[in-house]
C-alpha positions in Angstrom: -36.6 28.1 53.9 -40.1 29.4 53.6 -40.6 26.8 50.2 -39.0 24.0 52.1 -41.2 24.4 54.7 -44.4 24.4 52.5 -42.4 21.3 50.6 -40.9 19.4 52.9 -40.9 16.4 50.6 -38.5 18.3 47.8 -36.4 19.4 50.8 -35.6 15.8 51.3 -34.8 15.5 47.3 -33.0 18.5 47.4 -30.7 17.2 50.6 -30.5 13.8 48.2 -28.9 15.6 45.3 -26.6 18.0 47.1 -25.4 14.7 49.0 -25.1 12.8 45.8 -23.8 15.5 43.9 -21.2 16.4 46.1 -19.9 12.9 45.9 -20.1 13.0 42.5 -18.0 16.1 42.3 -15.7 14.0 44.9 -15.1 11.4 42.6 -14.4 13.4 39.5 -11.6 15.8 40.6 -9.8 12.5 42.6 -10.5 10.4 39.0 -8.8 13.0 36.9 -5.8 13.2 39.8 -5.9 9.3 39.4 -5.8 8.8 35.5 -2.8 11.2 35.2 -0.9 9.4 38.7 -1.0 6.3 36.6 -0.1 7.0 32.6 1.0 11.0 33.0 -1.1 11.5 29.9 -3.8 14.1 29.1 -5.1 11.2 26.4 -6.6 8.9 29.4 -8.3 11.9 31.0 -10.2 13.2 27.5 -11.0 9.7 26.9 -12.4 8.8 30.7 -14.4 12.5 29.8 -15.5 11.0 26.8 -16.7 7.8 28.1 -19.1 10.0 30.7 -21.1 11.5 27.7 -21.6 8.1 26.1 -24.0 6.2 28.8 -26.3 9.5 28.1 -27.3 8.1 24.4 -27.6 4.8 25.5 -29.0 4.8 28.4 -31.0 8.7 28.6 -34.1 7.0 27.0 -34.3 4.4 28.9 -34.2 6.3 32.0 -36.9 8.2 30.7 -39.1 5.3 29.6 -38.3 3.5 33.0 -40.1 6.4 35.4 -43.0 6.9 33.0 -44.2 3.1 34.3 -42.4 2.3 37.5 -41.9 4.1 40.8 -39.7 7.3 40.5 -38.8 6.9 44.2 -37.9 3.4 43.6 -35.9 4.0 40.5 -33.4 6.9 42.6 -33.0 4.3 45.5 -31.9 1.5 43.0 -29.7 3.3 40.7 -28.3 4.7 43.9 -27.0 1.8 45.5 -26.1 0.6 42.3 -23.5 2.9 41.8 -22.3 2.1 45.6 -20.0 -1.1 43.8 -18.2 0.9 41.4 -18.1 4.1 43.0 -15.7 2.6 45.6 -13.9 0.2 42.7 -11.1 2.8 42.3 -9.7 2.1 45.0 -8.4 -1.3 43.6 -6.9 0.7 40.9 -2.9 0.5 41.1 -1.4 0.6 37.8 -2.1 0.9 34.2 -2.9 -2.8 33.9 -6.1 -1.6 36.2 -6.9 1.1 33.7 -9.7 -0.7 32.2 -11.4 -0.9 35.8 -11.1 2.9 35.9 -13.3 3.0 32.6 -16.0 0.4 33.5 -16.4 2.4 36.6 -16.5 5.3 35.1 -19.4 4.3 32.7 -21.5 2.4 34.9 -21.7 5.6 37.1 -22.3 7.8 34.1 -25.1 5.1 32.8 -26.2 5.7 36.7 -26.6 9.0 36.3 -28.5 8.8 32.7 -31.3 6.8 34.6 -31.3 9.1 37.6 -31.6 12.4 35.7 -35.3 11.8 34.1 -37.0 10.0 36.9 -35.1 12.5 39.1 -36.8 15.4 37.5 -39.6 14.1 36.4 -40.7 13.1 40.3 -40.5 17.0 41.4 -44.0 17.3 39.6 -45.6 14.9 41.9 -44.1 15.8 45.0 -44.7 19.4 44.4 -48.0 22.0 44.7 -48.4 23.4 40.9 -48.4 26.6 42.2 -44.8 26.3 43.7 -43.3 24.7 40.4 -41.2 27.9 39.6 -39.8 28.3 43.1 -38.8 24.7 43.1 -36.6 25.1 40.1 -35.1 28.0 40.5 -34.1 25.9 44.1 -32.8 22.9 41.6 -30.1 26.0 40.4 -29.2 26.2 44.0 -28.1 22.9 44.3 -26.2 22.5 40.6 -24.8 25.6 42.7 -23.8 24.6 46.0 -22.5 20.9 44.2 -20.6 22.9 42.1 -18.7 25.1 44.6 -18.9 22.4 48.0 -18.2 19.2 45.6 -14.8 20.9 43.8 -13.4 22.9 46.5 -13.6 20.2 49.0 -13.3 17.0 46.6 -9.9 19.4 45.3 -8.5 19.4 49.0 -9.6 15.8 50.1 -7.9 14.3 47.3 -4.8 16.8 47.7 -4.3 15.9 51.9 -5.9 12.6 51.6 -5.2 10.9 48.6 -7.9 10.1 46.0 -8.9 6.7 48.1 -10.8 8.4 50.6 -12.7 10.6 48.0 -13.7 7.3 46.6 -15.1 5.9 49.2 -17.2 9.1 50.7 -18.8 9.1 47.3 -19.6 5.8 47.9 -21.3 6.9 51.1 -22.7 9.3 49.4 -24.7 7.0 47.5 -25.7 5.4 50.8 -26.9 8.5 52.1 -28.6 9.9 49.1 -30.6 6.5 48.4 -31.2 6.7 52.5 -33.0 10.4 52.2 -35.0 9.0 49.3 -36.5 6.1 51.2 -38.3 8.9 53.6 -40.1 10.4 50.8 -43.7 9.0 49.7 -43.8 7.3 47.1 -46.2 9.2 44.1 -46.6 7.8 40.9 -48.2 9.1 37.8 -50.7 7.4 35.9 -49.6 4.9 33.5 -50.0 6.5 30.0 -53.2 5.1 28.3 -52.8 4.3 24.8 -54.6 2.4 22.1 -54.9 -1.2 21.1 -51.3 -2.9 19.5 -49.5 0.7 19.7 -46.2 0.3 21.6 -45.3 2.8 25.0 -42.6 4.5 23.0 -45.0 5.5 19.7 -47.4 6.4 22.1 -45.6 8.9 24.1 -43.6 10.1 20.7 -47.6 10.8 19.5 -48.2 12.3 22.7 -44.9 14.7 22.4 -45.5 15.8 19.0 -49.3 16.6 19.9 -48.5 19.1 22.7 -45.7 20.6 20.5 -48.2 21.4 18.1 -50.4 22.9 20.2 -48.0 24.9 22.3 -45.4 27.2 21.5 -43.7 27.8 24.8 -43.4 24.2 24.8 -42.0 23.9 21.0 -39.2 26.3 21.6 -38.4 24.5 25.1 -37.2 21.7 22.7 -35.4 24.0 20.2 -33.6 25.1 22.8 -32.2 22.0 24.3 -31.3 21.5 20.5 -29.5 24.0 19.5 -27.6 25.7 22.9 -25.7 22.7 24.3 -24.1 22.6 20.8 -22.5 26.0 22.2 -22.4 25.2 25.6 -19.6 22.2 25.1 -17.6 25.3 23.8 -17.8 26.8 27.1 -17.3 24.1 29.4 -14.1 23.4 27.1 -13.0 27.0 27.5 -13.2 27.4 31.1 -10.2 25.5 31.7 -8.1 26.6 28.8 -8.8 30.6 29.7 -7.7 29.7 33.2 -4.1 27.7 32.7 -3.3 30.0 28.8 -4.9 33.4 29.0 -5.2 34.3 32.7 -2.1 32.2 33.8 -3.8 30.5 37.6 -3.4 27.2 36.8 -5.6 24.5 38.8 -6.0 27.7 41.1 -7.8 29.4 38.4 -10.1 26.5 37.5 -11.7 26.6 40.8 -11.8 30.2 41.6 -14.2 29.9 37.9 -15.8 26.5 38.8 -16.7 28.8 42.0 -18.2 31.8 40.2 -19.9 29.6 37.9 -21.9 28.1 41.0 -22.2 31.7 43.4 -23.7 32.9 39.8 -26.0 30.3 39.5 -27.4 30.2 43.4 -28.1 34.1 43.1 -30.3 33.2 39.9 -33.0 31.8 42.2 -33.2 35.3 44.1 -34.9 36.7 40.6 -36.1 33.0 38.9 -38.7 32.3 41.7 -40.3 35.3 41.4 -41.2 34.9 37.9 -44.8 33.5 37.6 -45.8 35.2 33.9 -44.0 35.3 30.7 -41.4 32.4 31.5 -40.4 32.2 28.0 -40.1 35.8 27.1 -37.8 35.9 30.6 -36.1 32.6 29.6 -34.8 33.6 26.2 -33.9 37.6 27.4 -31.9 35.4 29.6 -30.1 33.6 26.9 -29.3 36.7 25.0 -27.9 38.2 28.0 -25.9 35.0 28.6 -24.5 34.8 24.9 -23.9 38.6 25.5 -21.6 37.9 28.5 -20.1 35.2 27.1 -18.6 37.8 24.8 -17.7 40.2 27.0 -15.8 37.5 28.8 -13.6 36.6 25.5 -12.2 39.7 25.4 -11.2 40.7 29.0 -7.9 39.9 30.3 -8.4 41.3 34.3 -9.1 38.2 36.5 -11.5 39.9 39.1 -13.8 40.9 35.8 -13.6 37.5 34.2 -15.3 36.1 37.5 -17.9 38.7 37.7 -18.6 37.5 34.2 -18.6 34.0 35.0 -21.0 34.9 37.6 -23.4 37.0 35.3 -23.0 34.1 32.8 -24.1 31.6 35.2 -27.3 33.8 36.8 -28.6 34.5 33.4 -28.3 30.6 32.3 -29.7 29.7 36.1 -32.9 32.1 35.5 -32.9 30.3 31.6 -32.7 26.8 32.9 -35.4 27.6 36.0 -38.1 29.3 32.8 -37.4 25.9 30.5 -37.8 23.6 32.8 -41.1 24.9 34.1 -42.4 25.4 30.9 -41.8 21.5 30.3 -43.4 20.6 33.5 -46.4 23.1 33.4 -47.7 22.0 29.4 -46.6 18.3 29.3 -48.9 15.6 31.2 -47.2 14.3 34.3 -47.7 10.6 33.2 -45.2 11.4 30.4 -42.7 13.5 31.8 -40.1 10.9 32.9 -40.0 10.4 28.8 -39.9 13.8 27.8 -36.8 14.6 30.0 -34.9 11.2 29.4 -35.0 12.8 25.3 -34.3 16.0 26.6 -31.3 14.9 29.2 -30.0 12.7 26.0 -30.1 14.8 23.2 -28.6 18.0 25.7 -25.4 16.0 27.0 -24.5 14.1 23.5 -24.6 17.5 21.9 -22.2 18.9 24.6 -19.9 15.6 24.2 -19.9 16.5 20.5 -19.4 20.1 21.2 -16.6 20.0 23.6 -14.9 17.3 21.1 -15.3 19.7 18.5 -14.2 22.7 20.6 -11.0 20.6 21.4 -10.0 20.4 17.3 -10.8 24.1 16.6 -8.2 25.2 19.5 -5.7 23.6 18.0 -6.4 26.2 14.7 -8.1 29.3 16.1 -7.4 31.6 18.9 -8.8 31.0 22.2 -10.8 34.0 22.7 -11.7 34.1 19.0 -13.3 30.9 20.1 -14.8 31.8 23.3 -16.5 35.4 20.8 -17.8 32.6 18.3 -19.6 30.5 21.2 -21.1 34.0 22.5 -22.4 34.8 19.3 -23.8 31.6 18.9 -26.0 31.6 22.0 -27.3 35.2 21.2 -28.1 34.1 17.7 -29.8 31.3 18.8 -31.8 33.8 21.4 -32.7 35.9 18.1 -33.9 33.1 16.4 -36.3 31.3 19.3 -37.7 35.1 19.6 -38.3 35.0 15.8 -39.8 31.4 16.1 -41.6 32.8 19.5 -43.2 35.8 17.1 -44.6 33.6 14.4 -46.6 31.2 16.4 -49.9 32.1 18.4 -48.5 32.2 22.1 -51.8 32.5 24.0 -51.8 33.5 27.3 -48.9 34.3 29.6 -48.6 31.9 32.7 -49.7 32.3 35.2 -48.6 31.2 39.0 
């Protein structure tokens, strides 16, 4: 409470993504429900999953370009209310002769969401003291949190009393709400990105990118590592499910109780991520070996009460990993080219997971589950070795400093 008080603008962006979130979260467990009430097959639900990841290619950049030279505020309230229209659009869904409603839907509020991401992220900056940038995203781990365990916990019992119509149209409301909570907040802008004579926005910031990579290590690995982990991540997010229903035997029950861990593990992170004001990267990729580590502990145990302390160490170490990269962005890059930097990021991260749980999919239908889940583990720590090797070889100045 003490931050919020000190930042009582992020408090109302805070309270706008636990609102939208939640709805979000609303809408996904009653889709799901939906696609399967209507054609009883598993093949509409991967492919409405499918469609989610695609807006992120498309329409990540964009998003990205979009905040770097219009209102960031402005840009949240519109795609907002945008998403109002299709959010509640389900609800006209009957039959399977509606099924191609379900998917338009589904991608307009995914291409939503591939706007929001950047300019949502890239506004913290400017709302926020310097100084407090750490706190602040170790608080955005909260939220993923709280979304994660309020949104499927409650979207799971609404849509089971209720029926999925009602979770449509709170998420709808949701929208309302969220877009509502953003109007309060001063608008703050960042300056529009000077660049020469007949060079083009993009090349610009591209030039601008590569020049602070070059002169920054911390900021050089950030990158590397929203490269190379989401390509393991997809294997996880495939995995929590399957260990659930084949290895632990819980069914939907299961799901949740590991959805849930996944979040309590991820608001405890804060407790240690916001007091880290030196070394973020040495702390960020200790955290991803310890992550990787866990991950494969978790592929070899078979008691239930275990696998969700795991999923709750797994989910603190990736919240204090997440808190470290994202400050490192927003501490060495220029505020007037943020919203870019994190519509490439938010892009390249989810295609990579789309492409890893696709892949993670195939390879279950050849190789053991847990053999699986002891592969993604290894990968992560390997890919902790190799950022420490990369972080060893360059000149990393000084430790930050609060």
């Amino acid at each position: 409470m003490t931050i919020f008080r000190q930042e009582k603008n992020y408090f109302k962006l805070f309270l706008a993504g636990i609102v939208n979130g939640i709805g979000d979260r609303f809408s996904q467990v009653a889709l799901l429900a939906l696609l399967l009430e209507l054609t009883g097959s598993g093949r509409a639900v991967g492919l409405a999953l499918a469609i989610r990841v695609v807006p992120s290619f498309l329409f990540g950049p964009l998003g990205g370009f979009l905040a770097d030279r219009f209102s960031r505020k402005k840009i949240l309230m519109i795609t907002d209310l945008s998403r109002i229209a299709f959010a509640v659009s389900f609800v006209l869904a009957d039959d399977r002769s509606d099924l191609w409603m379900v998917y338009l839907g589904t991608f307009a509020l995914a291409a939503g969401e591939a706007i929001y991401a950047p300019a949502r992220k890239s506004f913290i900056p400017l709302l926020v003291k310097k100084e407090n940038i750490i706190k602040i995203n170790s608080m955005e781990q909260v939220m993923v949190g709280a979304v994660l365990i309020a949104g499927s916990f409650s979207g799971g019992m609404a849509a089971f009393f209720f029926g999925p119509d009602l979770t449509f149209w709170l998420n709808g409301l949701s929208f309302l709400l969220a877009a509502a909570i953003i109007y309060s907040i001063p608008d703050a802008n960042p300056n529009r990105p000077v660049r020469k004579k007949g060079e083009s926005d993009i090349l610009h910031s591209l030039k601008t990118v590569k020049k602070f990579m070059a002169a920054s290590a911390p900021l050089s690995i950030a990158f590397l590592f929203e490269f190379i982990v989401p390509l393991f991540n997809g294997i996880d997010n495939v995995l929590i499910s399957v260990y659930a229903v084949q290895e632990f035997h819980l069914g939907d029950l299961g799901v949740g109780l590991f959805y849930g861990a996944l979040g309590i593990g991820l608001m405890l992170s804060s407790i240690i991520a916001r007091r880290l004001h030196r070394l973020l990267l040495f702390a960020g990729l200790a955290a991803l070996l310890f992550e990787g580590l866990f991950h494969m502990i978790l592929s070899q145990v078979s008691l239930v009460p275990l696998a969700c302390i795991l999923y709750i160490s797994v989910s603190f170490a990736s919240g204090i990993c997440n808190t470290c990269f994202d400050s490192i962005v927003m501490k060495e890059m220029p505020r007037e080219h943020q919203g870019f930097v994190f519509g490439i990021l938010t892009t390249v991260s989810n295609t990579l997971i789309g492409i890893s749980m696709f892949a993670a999919g195939i390879l279950l239908e050849a190789v053991p589950n847990r053999m699986l889940g002891l592969i993604g583990g290894t990968g992560i720590v390997l890919t902790g070795l190799f950022l420490f090797m990369v972080y060893s070889f360059r000149d990393i100045g000084q430790p930050y400093k609060s």
